[in-house]
N, C-alpha and C positions, 0 to 999 in steps of 0.2 A: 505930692504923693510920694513916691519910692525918690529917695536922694542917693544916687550915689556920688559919692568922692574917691576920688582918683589918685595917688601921691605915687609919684615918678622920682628915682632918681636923680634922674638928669634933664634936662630942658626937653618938654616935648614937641611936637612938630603940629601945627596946626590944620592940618590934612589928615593924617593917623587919629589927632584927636577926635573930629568927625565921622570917622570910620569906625574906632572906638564907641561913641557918642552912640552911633546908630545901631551896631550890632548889641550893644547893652539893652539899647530900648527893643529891639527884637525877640532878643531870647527874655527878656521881663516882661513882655505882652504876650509871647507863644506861650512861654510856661504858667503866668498867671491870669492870661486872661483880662488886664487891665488895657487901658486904653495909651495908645500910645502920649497923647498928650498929657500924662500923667506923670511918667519919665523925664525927672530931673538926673543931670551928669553936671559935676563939677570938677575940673583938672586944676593941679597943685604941684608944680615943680620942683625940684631939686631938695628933697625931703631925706632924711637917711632913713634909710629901712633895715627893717630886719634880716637876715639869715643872706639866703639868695636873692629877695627878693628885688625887685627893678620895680614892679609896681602893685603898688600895695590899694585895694577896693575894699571900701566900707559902705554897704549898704544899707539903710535906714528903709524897712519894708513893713507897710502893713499887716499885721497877724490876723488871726481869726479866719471865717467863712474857708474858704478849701486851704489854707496854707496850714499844712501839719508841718512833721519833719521830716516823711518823703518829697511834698513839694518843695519842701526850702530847702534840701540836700540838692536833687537835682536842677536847681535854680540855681545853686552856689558853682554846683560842677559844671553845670553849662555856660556859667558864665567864665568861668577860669579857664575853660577852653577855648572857651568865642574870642574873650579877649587878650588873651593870649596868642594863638591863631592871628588874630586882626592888628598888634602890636609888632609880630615877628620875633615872641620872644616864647620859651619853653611854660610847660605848663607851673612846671617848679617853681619859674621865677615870676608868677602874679598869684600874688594872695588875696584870697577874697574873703571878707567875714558879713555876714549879715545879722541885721540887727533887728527884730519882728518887735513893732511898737500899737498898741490898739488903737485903732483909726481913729475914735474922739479924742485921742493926743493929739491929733491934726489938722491945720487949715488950712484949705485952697482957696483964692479970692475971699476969706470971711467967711466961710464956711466950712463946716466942722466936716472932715472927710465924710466918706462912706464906707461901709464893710465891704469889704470882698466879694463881688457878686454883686452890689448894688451901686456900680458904675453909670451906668447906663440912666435908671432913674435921676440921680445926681447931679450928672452933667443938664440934662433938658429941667433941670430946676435952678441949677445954676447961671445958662446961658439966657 
């Protein structure tokens, strides 16, 4: 479902990564509503970045059902905080960009995602 990737600087730490890990999957289930098991994170080392940045998030998020561009604003800010916040580093130096893709672009286990909002049906068809 939602992918994010992660590109750091410098070698990251396998504890922060986790803590990172978890507060991404929080603030992408509080704000959208989706199921935590849907929350992919992938971390990527010693990358050069742009500007300030130290680490740079590229989200891959389903569009459609409630996600306008007030949800995927505050999705974006709350994630540059959180994970910022949870990394120990300034809000300046993590960029986040998200990337809203329509859910039949997608497949989990072999199966074509769901919209936004029809989580729930999905998974008890899936499992």
């Amino acid at each position: 479902m939602p992918v994010y990737t992660l590109a750091s600087r410098s070698a990251s730490n396998k504890d922060t990564n986790q803590k990172i890990a978890n507060k991404i999957t929080d603030i992408h289930c509080e704000t959208t509503g989706a199921p935590p098991e849907f929350v992919n994170v992938l971390f990527m080392d010693n990358h050069p970045l742009k500007g300030k940045a130290e680490l740079s998030v590229t989200g891959n998020v389903r569009s459609g059902g409630n996600r306008n561009a007030e949800l995927t604003d505050k999705l974006r800010n709350a994630l540059m905080q959180g994970i910022a916040a949870t990394a120990g580093l300034s809000n300046e130096q993590v960029a986040v960009e998200l990337i809203g893709f329509p859910a039949s672009w997608g497949m989990e286990g072999g199966e074509i995602l769901p919209e936004p909002g029809e989580e729930e049906a999905w998974l008890k068809r899936a499992t």
